[in-house]
C-alpha positions in Angstrom: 0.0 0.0 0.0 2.3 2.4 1.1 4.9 1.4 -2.2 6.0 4.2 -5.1 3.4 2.4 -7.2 0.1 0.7 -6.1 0.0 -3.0 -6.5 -2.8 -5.3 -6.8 -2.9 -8.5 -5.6 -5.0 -11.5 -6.4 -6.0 -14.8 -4.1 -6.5 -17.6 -5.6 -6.8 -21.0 -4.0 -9.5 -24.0 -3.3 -12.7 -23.1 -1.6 -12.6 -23.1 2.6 -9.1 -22.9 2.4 -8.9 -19.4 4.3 -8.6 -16.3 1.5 -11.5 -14.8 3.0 -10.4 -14.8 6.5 -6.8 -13.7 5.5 -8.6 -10.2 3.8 -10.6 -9.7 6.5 -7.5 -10.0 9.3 -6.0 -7.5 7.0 -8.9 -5.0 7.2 -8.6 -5.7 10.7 -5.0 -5.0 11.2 -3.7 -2.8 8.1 -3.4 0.8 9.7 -0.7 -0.7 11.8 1.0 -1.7 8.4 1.3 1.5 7.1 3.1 4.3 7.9 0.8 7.1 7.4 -2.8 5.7 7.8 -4.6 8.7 7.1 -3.7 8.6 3.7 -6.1 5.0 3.1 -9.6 3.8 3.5 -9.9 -0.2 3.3 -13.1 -1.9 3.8 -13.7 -5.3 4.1 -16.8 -5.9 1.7 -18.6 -9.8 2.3 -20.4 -10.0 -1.7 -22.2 -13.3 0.7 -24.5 -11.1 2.8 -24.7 -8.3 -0.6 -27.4 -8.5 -2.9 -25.1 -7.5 -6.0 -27.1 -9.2 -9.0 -26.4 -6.2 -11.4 -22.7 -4.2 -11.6 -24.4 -1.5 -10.2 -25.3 -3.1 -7.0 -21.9 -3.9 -6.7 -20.7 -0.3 -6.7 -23.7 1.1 -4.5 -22.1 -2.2 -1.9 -19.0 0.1 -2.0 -20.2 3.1 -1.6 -22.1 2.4 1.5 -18.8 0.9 3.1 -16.7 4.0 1.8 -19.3 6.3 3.4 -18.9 4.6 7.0 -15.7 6.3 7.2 -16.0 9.5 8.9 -13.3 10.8 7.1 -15.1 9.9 3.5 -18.4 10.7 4.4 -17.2 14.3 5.4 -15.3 15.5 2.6 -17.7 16.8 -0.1 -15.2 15.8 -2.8 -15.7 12.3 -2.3 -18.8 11.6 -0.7 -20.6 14.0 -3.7 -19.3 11.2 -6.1 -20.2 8.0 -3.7 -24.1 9.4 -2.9 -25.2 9.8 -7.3 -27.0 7.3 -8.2 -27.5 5.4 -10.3 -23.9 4.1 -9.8 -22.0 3.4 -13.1 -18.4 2.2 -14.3 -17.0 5.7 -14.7 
């Protein structure tokens, strides 16, 4: 996270093998990985207990999580963009 240049990382394995609970102890423990928290918002997003059936559900399911954050939810820049609906790719 905290690298020159983002990196994504994927997690691949057999079902029930742990991936989920690895993310989630992340979400859990990643301000203490970074040097400058303040700078990230990570949320820990279950698509189990999400009704996400169309690609815009999917974004509206993270844009509810992003607005949890106190930090999102007040600055006008970026909670403007996360409350328009309907949500779409751009």
């Amino acid at each position: 996270m905290s690298g020159v240049q983002p990196t994504s990382i994927n997690i691949l394995g057999e079902k029930r093998i742990g991936k989920s609970s690895l993310l989630y102890h992340f979400f859990q423990t990643w301000e203490q990985r970074v040097s400058d928290p303040s700078r990230y918002v990570v949320i820990y997003l279950s698509l189990q207990n999400v009704q996400c059936h169309r690609e815009t559900d999917f974004y509206q399911a993270i844009a509810r999580q992003l607005l949890n954050f106190p930090r999102v939810a007040t600055n006008p820049a970026l909670s403007n963009s996360l409350r328009v609906t309907p949500y779409k790719r751009i």
